[in-house]
C-alpha positions as CSV (number, residue, x, y, z in Angstrom):
1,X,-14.7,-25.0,6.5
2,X,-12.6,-23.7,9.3
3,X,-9.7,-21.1,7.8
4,X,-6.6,-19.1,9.8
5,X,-5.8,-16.4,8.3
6,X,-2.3,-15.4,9.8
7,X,-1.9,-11.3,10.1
8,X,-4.4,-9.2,10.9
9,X,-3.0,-6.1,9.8
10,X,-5.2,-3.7,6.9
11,X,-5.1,-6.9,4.7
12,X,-5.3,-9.9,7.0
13,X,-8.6,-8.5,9.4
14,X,-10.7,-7.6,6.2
15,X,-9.6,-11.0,4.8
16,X,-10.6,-12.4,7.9
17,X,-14.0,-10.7,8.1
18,X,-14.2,-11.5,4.3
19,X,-14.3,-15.4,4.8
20,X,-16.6,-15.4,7.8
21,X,-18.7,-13.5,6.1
22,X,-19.1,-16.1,3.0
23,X,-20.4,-18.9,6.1
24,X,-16.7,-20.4,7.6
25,X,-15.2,-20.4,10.8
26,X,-12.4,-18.4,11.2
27,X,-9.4,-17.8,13.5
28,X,-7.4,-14.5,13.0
29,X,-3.7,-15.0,14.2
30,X,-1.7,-12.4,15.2
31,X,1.3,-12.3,17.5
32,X,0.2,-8.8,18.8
33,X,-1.8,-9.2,22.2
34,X,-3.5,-5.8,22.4
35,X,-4.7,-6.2,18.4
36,X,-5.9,-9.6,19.1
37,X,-8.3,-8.5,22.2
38,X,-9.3,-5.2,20.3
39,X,-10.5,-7.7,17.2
40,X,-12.1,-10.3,19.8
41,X,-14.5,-7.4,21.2
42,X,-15.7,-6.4,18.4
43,X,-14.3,-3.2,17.6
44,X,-12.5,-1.9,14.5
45,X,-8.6,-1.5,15.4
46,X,-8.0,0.8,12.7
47,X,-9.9,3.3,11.2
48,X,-10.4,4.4,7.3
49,X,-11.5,0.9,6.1
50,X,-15.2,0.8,4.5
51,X,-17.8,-1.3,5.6
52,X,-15.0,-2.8,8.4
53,X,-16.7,-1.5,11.8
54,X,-20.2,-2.9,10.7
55,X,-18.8,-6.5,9.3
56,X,-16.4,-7.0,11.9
57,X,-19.0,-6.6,14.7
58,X,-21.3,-8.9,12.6
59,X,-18.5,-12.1,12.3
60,X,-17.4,-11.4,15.9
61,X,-20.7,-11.5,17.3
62,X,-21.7,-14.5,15.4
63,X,-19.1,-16.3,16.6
64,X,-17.5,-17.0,13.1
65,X,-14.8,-15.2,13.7
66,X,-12.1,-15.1,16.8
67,X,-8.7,-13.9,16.9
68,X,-6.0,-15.5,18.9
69,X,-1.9,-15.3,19.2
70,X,-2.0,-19.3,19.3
71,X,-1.3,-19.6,15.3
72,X,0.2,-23.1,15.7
73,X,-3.4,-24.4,17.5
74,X,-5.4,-22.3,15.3
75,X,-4.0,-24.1,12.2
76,X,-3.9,-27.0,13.8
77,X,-7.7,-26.6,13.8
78,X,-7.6,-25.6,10.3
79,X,-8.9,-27.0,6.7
80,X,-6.8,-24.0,5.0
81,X,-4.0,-20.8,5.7
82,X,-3.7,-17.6,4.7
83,X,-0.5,-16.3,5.0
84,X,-0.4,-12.2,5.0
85,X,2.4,-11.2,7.0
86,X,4.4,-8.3,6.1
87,X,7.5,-9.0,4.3
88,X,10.1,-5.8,4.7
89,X,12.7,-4.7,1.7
90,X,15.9,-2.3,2.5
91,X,17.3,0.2,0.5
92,X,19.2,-1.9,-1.0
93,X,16.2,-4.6,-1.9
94,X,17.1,-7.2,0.1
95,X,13.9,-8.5,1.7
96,X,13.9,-9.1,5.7
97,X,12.3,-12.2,5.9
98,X,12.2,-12.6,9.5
99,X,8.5,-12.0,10.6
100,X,7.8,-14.2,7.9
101,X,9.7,-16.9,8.6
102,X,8.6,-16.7,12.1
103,X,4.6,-16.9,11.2
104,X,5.9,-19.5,9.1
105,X,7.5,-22.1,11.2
106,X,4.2,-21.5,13.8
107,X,2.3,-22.6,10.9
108,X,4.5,-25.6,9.9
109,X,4.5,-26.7,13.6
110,X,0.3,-27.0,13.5
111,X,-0.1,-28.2,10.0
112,X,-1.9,-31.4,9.6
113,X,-2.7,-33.9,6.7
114,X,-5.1,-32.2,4.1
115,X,-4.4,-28.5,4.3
116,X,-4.1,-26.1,1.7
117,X,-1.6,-23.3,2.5
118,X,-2.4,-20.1,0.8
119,X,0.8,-17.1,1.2
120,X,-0.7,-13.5,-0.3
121,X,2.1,-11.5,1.1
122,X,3.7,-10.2,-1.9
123,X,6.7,-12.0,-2.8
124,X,10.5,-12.2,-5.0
125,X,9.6,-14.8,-7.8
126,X,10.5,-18.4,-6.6
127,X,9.8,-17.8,-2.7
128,X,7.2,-20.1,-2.4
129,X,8.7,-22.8,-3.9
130,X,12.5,-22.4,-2.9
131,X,11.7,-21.4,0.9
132,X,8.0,-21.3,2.1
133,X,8.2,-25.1,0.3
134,X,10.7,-26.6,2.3
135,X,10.3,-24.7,5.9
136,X,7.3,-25.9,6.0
137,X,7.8,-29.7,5.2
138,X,10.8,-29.6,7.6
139,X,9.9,-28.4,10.5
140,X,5.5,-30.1,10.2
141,X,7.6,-33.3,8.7
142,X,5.1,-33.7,5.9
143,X,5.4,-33.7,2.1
144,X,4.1,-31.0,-0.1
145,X,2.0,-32.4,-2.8
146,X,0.9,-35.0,-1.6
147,X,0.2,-34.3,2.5
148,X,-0.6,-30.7,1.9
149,X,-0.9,-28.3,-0.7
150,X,1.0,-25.0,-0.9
151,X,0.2,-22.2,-2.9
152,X,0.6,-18.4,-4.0
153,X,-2.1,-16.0,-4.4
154,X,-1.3,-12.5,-4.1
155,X,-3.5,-9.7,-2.3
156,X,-4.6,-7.1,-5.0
157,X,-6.5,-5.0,-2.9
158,X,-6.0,-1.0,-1.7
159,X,-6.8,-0.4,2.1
160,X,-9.9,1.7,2.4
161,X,-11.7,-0.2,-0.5
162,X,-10.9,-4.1,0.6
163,X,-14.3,-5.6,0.5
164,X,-14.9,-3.7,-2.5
165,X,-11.8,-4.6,-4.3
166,X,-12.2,-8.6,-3.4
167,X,-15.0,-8.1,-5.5
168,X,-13.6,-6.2,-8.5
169,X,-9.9,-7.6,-9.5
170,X,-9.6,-12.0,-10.4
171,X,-8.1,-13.9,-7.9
172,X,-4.5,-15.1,-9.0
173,X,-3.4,-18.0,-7.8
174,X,-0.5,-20.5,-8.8
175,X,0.0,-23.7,-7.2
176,X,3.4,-26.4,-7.0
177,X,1.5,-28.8,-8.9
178,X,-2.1,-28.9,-10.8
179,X,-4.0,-30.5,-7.5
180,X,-2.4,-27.5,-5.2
181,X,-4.1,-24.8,-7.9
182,X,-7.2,-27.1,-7.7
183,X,-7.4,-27.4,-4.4
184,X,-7.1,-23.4,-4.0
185,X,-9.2,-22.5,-6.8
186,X,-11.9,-24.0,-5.1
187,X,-11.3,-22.9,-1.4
188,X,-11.2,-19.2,-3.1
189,X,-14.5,-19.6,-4.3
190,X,-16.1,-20.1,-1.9
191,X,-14.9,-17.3,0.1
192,X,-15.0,-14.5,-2.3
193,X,-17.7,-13.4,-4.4
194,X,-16.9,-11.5,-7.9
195,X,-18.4,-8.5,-9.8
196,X,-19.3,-9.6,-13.5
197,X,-16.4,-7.6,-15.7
198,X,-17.2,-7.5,-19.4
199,X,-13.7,-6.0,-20.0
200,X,-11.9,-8.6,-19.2
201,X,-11.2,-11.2,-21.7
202,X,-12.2,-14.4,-19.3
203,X,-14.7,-14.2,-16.7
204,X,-14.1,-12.5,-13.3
205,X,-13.0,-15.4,-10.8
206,X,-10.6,-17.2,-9.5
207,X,-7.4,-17.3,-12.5
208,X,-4.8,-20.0,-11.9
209,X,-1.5,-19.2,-13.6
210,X,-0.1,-22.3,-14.3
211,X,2.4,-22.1,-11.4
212,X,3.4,-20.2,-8.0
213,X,6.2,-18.3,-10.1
214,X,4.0,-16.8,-12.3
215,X,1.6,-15.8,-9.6
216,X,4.4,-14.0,-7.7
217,X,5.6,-11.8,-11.0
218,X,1.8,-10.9,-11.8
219,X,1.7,-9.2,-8.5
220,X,5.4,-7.3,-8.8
221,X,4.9,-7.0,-12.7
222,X,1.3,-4.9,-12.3
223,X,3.3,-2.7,-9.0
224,X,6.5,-2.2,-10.4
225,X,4.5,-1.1,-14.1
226,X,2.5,1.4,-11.9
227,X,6.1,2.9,-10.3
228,X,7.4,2.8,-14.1
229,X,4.6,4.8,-15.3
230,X,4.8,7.2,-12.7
231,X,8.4,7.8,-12.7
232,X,7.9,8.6,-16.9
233,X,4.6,10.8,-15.8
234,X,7.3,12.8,-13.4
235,X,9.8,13.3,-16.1
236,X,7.1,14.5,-18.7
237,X,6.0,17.1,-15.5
238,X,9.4,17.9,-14.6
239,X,10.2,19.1,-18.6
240,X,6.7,20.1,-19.1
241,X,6.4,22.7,-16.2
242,X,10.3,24.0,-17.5
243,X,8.8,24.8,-21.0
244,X,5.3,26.6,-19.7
245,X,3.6,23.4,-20.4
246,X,0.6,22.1,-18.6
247,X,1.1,18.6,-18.4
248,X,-2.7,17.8,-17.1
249,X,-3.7,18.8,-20.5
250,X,-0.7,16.6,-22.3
251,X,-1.3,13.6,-20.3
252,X,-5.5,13.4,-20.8
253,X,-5.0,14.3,-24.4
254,X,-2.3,11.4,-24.4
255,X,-4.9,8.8,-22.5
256,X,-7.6,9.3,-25.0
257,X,-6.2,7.1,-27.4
258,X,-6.7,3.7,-25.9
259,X,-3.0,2.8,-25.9
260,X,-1.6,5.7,-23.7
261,X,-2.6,4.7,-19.6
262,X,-0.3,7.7,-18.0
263,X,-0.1,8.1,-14.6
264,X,-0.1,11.4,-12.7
265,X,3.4,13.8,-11.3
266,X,3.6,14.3,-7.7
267,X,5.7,14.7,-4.9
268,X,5.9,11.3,-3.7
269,X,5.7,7.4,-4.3
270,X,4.8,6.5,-1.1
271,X,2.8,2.9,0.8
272,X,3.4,-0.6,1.3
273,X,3.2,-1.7,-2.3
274,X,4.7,0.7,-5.3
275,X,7.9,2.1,-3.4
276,X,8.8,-1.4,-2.2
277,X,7.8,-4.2,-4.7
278,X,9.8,-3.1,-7.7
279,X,12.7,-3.3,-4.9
280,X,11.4,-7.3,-4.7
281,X,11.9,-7.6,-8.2
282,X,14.9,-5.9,-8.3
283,X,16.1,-8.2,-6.0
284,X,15.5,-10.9,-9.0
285,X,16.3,-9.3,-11.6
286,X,19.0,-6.9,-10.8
287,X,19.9,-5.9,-14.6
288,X,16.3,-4.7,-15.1
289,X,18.0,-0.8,-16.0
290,X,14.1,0.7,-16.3
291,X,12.7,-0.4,-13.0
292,X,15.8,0.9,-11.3
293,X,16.0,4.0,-13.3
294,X,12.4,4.3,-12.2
295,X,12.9,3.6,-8.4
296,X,15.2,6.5,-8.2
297,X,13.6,9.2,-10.2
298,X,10.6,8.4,-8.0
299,X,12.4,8.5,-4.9
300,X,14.0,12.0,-6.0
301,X,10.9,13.5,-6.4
302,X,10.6,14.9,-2.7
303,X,14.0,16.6,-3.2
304,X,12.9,18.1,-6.6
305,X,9.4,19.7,-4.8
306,X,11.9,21.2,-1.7
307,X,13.6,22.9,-4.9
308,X,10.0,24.7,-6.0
309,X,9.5,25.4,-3.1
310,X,13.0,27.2,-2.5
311,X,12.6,28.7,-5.8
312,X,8.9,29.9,-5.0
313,X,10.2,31.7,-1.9
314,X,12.6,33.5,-3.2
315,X,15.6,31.2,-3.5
316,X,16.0,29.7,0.1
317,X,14.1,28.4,2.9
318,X,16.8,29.4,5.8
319,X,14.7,29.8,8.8
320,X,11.4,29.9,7.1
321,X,8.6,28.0,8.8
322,X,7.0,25.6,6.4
323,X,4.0,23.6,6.8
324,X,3.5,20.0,5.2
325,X,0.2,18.8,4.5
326,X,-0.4,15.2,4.8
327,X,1.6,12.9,7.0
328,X,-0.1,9.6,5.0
329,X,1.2,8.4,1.9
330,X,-2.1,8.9,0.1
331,X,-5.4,11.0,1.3
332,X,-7.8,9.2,3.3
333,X,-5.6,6.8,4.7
334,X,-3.9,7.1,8.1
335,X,-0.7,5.3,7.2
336,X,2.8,6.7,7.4
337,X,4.5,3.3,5.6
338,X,7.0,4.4,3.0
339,X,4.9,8.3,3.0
340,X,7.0,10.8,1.6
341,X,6.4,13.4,4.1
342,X,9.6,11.4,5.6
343,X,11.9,12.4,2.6
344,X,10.4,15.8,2.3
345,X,10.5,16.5,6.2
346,X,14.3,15.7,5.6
347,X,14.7,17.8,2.6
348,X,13.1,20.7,3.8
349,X,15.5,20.6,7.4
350,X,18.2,20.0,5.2
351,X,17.4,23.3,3.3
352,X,17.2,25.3,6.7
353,X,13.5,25.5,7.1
354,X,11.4,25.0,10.8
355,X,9.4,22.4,9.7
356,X,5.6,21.6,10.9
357,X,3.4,19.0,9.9
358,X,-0.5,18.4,9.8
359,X,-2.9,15.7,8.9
360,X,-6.3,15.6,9.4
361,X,-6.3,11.7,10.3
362,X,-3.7,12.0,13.4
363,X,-3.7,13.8,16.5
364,X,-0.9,16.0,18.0
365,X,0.5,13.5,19.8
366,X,0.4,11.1,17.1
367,X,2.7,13.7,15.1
368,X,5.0,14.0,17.9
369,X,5.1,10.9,18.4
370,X,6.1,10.3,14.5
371,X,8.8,13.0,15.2
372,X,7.4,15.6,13.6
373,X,6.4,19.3,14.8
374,X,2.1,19.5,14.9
375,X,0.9,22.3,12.5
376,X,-2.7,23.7,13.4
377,X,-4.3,25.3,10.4
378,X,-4.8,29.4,11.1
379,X,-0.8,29.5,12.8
380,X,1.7,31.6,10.8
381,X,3.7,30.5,8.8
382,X,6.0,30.8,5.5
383,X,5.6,28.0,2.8
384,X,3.0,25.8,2.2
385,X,3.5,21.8,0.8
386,X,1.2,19.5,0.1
387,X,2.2,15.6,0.1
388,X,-1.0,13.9,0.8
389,X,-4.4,14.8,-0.7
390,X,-6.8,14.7,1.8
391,X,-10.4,15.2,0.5
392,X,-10.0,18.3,3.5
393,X,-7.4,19.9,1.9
394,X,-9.4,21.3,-1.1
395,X,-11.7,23.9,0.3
396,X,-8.3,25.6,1.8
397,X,-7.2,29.1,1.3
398,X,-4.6,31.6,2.2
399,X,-6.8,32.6,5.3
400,X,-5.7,29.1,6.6
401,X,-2.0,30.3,6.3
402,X,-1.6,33.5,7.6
403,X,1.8,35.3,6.5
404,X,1.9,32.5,3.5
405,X,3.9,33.4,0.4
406,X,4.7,30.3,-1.5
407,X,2.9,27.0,-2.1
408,X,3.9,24.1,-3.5
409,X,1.4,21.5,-4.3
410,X,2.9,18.5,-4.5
411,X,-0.7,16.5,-5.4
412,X,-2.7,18.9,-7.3
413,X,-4.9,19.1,-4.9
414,X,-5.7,22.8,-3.7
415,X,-7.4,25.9,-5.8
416,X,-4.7,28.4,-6.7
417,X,-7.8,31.2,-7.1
418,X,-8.2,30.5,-3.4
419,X,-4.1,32.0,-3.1
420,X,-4.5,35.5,-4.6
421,X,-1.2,37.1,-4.5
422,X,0.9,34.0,-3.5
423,X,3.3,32.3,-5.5
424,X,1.8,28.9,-6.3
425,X,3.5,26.1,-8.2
426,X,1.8,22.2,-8.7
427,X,4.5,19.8,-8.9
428,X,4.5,18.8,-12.8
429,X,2.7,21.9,-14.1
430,X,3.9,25.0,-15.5
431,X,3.6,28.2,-12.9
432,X,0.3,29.8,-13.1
433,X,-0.9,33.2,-11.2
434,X,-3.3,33.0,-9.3
């Protein structure tokens, strides 16, 4: 089978490597020239993804996989699509469909007779149907159903752990009509391979949904529950760490009753899925009152860990030099998308403070070039916050900060006994001395 799999970002290349690797040919289609001639020799064009570097090499030097910025030829060339373009949401949830629509129309302009269109990009409930439905018959001049199937099947996988996660989690899928989910049930497996799970109720595989609409609120229902249960988990720590509770303790004794699944405080929602898809399904829904009440006490939480860390200094951080840790929305990934060192950066200026930044996974000039002041652990300085816990972080101590006097630790992530002397707060726990 020869497949296109249109965006080769940290979902689309893995994909791509994913379905050469289960014995098709594949095209990767990207409209970004450099990323295109990076993937074509061979070489990993981002770093942090397990297993990439090595299977990448493999598929490219086998010839079973070759990227290109021709995705109207590619699909023309093509027995099935995948769509995994980025989709962008404001602050006001409105989704920017433009790059979409774009990679959309190139695909409609190749499509032939017999394709199956699969989008994985995550979507507002009714997209597929209402526009990806009719772009594409109007501009290829073909009828969905019956000249080519069109489907939804969203991504469910974290960067860093693709290959592994394509393995793990059931394929959703949800088709415009019983022969589309047919048609993509079987394309799916035989491109991914599954783990046995005796916890689920149905085998691991490939589940169709009954319809693209019910494929697309799977995907925002299981995000926008996670931003939910995090937003509650930040309330409990917020009230917890007021009344010399440690909330650690209340939450695992909470989860070991097999009905309680809460999440963990911290200083930040950040990445391309929680902080944005319950804006998607906001956008559908905009009376849902607990997914917007959710959304904002999530995206106040910077603000609130700028307030310990004013308190932990002695009431203000006017021209106090204060260090964040962690420019990535979660350790061991070098991505910046949605991260909350943005909001805390922001805060923190607001407050007064000189602000520096450091992370492990970028260079200086990758900092600067973010905005951002470079930090290098050993320099002086005032205040300590963590936003992002990088495996690197925990074996830090107040030797690494000379002059420190306050941390905040927005991920509970460092070893207060390695802070003797130096007011230490975790964001959702009661103060403890060191």
């Amino acid at each position: 089978m020869k497949i296109t799999v249109v965006g080769l970002g940290k979902i689309g290349l893995p994909l791509a490597v994913q379905f050469a690797r289960s014995g098709h040919q594949v095209f990767g289609a990207d409209v970004n020239e450099r990323l295109v001639d990076v993937v074509n020799s061979g070489v990993e064009p981002f770093p942090g993804e397990a297993n990439l570097a090595e299977y990448l090499k493999e598929v490219v030097s086998s010839g079973d996989l070759r990227a290109t910025t021709d995705t109207t030829a590619a699909v023309a060339d093509s027995d099935a699509v995948v769509v995994v373009v980025p989709l962008f949401v404001d602050d006001e949830a409105r989704p920017d469909f433009g790059w979409m629509d774009s990679a959309t129309k190139d695909i409609a302009r190749g499509l032939k007779r017999g394709t199956l269109v699969s989008f994985e990009t995550t979507l507002p409930v009714g997209t597929t149907r209402t526009r990806w439905k009719p772009m594409l018959e109007e501009v290829s001049g073909l009828a969905e159903g019956t000249d080519f199937h069109l489907v939804f099947s969203p991504e469910r996988v974290l960067t860093g752990r693709v290959f592994a996660d394509l393995r793990k989690y059931p394929k959703l899928v949800g088709g415009l009509s019983q022969a589309g989910a047919a048609a993509a049930q079987e394309f799916y497996e035989s491109v991914l391979q599954f783990d046995e799970r005796p916890d689920l109720q149905r085998p691991n595989g490939v589940w169709d949904l009954g319809s693209a609409e019910a494929a697309e609120m799977a995907k925002l229902a299981e995000t926008t529950y996670r931003d939910v249960n995090i937003a509650l988990a930040n309330q409990f720590g917020a009230f917890a760490a007021s009344h010399g509770i440690d909330v650690y303790q209340v939450i695992e004794a909470s989860n070991s009753q097999p009905y309680s699944h809460i999440h963990r405080p911290g200083i930040a929602v950040g990445g391309h899925c929680i902080p944005v898809y319950p804006r998607l399904y906001l956008w559908n829904d905009p009376d849902a009152t607990v997914v917007r009440a959710a959304r904002e006490a999530n995206a106040a939480m910077p603000a609130y860990s700028v307030g310990l860390a004013a308190e932990a200094a002695g009431g203000s951080l006017e021209g106090l030099t204060v260090a964040v840790l962690g420019a990535s929305y979660r350790g061991g990934v070098k991505e910046t998308a949605f991260s909350g060192v943005f909001a805390t950066v922001a805060e923190l200026e607001r407050a007064g403070a000189r602000v520096v930044v450091h992370d492990p996974m970028f260079t200086d000039a990758e900092l600067r070039d973010l905005g951002w002041e470079p930090y290098a652990l050993g320099g002086p300085v005032d205040v300590v916050v963590v936003q992002a816990d990088h495996s690197e972080y925990r074996s830090l101590s107040a030797t690494d900060f000379p002059g420190v006097r306050a941390v905040v630790d927005g991920r509970r992530t460092l070893d207060r006994t390695q802070f003797p002397g130096v007011r230490f707060l975790v964001v959702g726990q009661a103060e403890q001395r060191a």
